[in-house]
C-alpha positions as CSV (number, residue, x, y, z in Angstrom):
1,X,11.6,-9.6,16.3
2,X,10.6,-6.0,15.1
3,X,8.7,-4.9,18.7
4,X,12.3,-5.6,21.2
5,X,14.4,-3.7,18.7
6,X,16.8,-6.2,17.9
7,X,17.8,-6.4,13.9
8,X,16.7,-10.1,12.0
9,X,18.7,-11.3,9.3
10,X,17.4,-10.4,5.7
11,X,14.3,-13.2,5.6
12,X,12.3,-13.6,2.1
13,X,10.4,-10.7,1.0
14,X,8.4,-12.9,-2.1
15,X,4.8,-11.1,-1.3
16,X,3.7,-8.9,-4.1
17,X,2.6,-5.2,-3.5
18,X,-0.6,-2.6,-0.9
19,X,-1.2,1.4,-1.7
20,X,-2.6,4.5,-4.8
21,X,-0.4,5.7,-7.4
22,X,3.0,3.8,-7.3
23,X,6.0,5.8,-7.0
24,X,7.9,3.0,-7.5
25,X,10.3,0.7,-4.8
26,X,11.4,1.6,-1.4
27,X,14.8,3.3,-1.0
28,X,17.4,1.1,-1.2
29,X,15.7,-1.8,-2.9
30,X,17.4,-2.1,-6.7
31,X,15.2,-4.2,-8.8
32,X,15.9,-6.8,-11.0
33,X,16.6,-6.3,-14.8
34,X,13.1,-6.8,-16.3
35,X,13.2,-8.3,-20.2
36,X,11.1,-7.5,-23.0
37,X,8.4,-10.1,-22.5
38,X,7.9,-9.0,-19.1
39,X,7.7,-5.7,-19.6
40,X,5.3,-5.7,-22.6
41,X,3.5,-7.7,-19.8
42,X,3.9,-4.9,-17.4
43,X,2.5,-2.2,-19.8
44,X,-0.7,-4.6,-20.9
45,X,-1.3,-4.6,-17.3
46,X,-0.8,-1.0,-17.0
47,X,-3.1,0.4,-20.0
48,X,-6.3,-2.3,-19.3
49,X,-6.0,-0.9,-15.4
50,X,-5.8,2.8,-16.9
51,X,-8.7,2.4,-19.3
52,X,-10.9,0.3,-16.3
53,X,-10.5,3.1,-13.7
54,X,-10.9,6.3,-16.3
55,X,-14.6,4.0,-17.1
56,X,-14.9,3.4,-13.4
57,X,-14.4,7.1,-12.4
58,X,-16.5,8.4,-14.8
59,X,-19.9,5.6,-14.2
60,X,-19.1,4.2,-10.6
61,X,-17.8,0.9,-10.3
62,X,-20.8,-0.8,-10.2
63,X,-22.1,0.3,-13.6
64,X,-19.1,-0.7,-16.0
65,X,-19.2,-4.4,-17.1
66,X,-15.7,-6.2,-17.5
67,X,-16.9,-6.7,-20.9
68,X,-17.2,-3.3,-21.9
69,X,-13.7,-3.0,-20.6
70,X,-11.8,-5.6,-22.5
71,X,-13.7,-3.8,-25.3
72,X,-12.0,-0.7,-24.0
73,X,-8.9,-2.0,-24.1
74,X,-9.2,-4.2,-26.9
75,X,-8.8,-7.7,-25.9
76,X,-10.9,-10.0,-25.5
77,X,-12.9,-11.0,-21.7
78,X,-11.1,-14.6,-21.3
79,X,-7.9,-12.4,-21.9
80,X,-8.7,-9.3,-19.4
81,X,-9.1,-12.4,-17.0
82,X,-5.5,-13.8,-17.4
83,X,-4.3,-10.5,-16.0
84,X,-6.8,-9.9,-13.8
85,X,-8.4,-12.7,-12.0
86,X,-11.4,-10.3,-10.3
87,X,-13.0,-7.2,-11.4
88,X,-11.9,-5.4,-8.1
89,X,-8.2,-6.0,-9.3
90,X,-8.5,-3.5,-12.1
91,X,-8.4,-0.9,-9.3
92,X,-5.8,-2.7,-7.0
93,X,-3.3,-3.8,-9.7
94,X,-2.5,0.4,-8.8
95,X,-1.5,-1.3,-5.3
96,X,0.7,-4.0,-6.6
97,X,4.1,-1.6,-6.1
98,X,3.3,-1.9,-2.6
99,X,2.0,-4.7,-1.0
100,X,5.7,-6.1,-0.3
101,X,6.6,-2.4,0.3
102,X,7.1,-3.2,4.2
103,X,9.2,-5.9,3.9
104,X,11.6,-4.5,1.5
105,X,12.1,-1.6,3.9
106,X,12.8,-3.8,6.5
107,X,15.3,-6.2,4.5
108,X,17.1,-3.4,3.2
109,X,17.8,-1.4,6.0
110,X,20.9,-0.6,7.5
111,X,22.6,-3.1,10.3
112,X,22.7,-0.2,12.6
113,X,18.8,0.8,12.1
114,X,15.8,-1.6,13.5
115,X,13.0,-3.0,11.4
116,X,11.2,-0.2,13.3
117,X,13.0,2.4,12.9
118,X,13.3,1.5,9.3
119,X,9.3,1.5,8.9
120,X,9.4,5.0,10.9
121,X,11.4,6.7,9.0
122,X,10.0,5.5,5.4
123,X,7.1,6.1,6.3
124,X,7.6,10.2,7.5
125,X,10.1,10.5,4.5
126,X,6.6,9.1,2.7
127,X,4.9,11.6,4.3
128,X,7.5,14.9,3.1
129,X,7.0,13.8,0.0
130,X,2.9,13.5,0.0
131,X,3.3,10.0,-1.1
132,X,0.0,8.6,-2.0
133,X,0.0,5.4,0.4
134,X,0.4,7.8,3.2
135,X,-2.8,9.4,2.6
136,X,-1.3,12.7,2.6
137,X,-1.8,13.7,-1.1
138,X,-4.6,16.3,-2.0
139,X,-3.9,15.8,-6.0
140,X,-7.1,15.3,-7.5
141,X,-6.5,12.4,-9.5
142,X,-4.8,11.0,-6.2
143,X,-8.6,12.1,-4.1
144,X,-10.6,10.8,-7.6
145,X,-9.0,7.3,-7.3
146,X,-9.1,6.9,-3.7
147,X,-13.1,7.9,-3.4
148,X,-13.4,5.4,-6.1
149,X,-11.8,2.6,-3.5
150,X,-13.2,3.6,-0.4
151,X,-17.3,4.0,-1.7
152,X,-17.1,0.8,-3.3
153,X,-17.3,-1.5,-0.5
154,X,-16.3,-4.3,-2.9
155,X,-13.0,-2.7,-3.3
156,X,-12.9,-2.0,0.2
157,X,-13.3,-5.9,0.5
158,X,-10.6,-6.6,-1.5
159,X,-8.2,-4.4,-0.2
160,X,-7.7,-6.8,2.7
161,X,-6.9,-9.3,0.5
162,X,-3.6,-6.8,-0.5
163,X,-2.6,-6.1,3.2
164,X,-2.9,-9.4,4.7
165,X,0.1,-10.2,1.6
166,X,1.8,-7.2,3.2
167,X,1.4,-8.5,6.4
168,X,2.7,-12.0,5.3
169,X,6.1,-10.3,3.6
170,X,7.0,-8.1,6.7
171,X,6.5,-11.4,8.8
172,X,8.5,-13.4,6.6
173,X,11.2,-10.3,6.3
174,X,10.9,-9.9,10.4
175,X,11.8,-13.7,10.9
176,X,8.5,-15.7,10.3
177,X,7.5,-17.1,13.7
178,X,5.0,-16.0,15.7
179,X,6.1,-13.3,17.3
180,X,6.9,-12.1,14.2
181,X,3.6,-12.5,12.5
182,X,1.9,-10.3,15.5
183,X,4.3,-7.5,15.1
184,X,3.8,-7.4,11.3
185,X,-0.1,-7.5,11.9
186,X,0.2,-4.5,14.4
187,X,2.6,-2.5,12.0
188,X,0.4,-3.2,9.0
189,X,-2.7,-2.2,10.8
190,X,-0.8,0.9,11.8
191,X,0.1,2.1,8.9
192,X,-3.3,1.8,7.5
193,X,-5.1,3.7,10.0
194,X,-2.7,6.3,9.9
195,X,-3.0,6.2,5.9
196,X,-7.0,6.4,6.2
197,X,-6.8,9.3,9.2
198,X,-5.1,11.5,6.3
199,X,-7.4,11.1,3.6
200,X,-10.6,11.2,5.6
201,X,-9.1,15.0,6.9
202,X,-8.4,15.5,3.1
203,X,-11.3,13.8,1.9
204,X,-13.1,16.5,3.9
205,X,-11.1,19.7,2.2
206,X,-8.1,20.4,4.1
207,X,-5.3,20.6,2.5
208,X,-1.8,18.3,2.6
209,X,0.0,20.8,3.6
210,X,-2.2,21.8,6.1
211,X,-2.5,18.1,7.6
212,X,1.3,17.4,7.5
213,X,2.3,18.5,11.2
214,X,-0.4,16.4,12.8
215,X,0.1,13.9,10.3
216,X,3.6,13.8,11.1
217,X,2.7,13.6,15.4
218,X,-0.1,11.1,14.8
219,X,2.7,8.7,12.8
220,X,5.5,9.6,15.8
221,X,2.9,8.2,18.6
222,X,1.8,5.5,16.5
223,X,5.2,4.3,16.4
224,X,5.7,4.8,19.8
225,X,3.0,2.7,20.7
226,X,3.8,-0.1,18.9
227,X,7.3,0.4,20.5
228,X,6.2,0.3,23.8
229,X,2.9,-1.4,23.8
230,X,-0.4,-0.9,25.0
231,X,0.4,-0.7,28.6
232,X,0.3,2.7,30.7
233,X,-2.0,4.5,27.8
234,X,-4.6,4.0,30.5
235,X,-8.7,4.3,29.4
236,X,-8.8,8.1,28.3
């Protein structure tokens, strides 16, 4: 269990992705050789979500029809719904990368290194590198897409769908009882906050650079609360 610092054996890690722009698997995960079919399945994925959210950012969400984007992208609506079961998952397929992200840090971690530690450090070296998922990333595109998500409260909505998967992997990759499950509900909620506390600051015209220390101390006492727990933070 993650939150007493001892190290589980490699569990399952079969959730699917949570986060912006993918920059692609965590360190130390190598995935699997991918063949033709699936990755002509991959880029159809890739090109209808890319033509949805260039619509979606230029009209708001709420005024493009899924119609008129399977005319976009030339297929037809009964097709654009075999990849994409809801509207809101034309935005979120850009989440898919990460929404077993968690888990795969913890499963490929180091003997010597704790799930926690793991998550700590993936998510700073996240931070170094203005990784999107952090929050830390004042690219344009990167503040177009993510003002896209967070005004339309039925992307919002289905965001939680996406990180209560991550929260199933890194339970299933901590051990999958119940302790397990409450550690990988605090570390998920953690790492969203933290995520959302760096794009509101950004969101509001400071810049990444200019964020990244506090980001940085706010993500260090994050992690040593959920180390330690609740207890002695008193009511200040």
């Amino acid at each position: 269990m993650v939150m007493n610092g001892e190290k589980p054996g490699n569990g399952g890690t079969d959730g699917s992705g949570a986060g912006a722009p993918s920059r692609g698997p965590a360190r130390g995960h190598e995935p699997a050789p991918v063949g033709l079919r699936e990755r002509k399945k991959r880029l159809t994925y890739q090109a209808v979500s890319d033509a949805a959210v260039a619509m979606f950012l230029e009209r708001g969400f709420d005024k493009v029809s899924v119609a008129e984007v399977a005319a976009a992208a030339d297929i037809s609506k009964p097709t654009l719904f075999r990849y994409f079961p809801a509207k809101e998952d034309l935005v979120l397929h850009r989440f898919a990368d990460h929404e077993d992200e968690a888990a795969r840090v913890v499963t490929a971690s180091s003997p010597d290194e704790t799930p926690l530690d793991a998550l700590r450090r993936h998510f700073l070296d996240g931070l170094d590198r203005r990784d999107p998922v952090t929050g830390l990333c004042d690219a344009p595109q990167v503040l177009a897409f993510l003002r896209l998500l967070y005004g339309t409260p039925s992307l919002v909505a289905r965001l939680h769908a996406y990180q209560s998967r991550s929260e199933a992997a890194l339970a299933r990759a901590l051990g999958g009882g119940v302790p397990d499950k409450l550690a990988a509900g605090q570390i998920i909620a953690v790492l969203r906050i933290l995520a959302l506390e760096n794009w509101r600051r950004i969101d509001a015209g400071e810049s990444a650079d200019r964020v990244y220390a506090s980001a940085v101390q706010a993500a260090e006492e994050a992690f040593v609360q959920l180390r330690t727990g609740l207890e002695g933070r008193g009511r200040g």
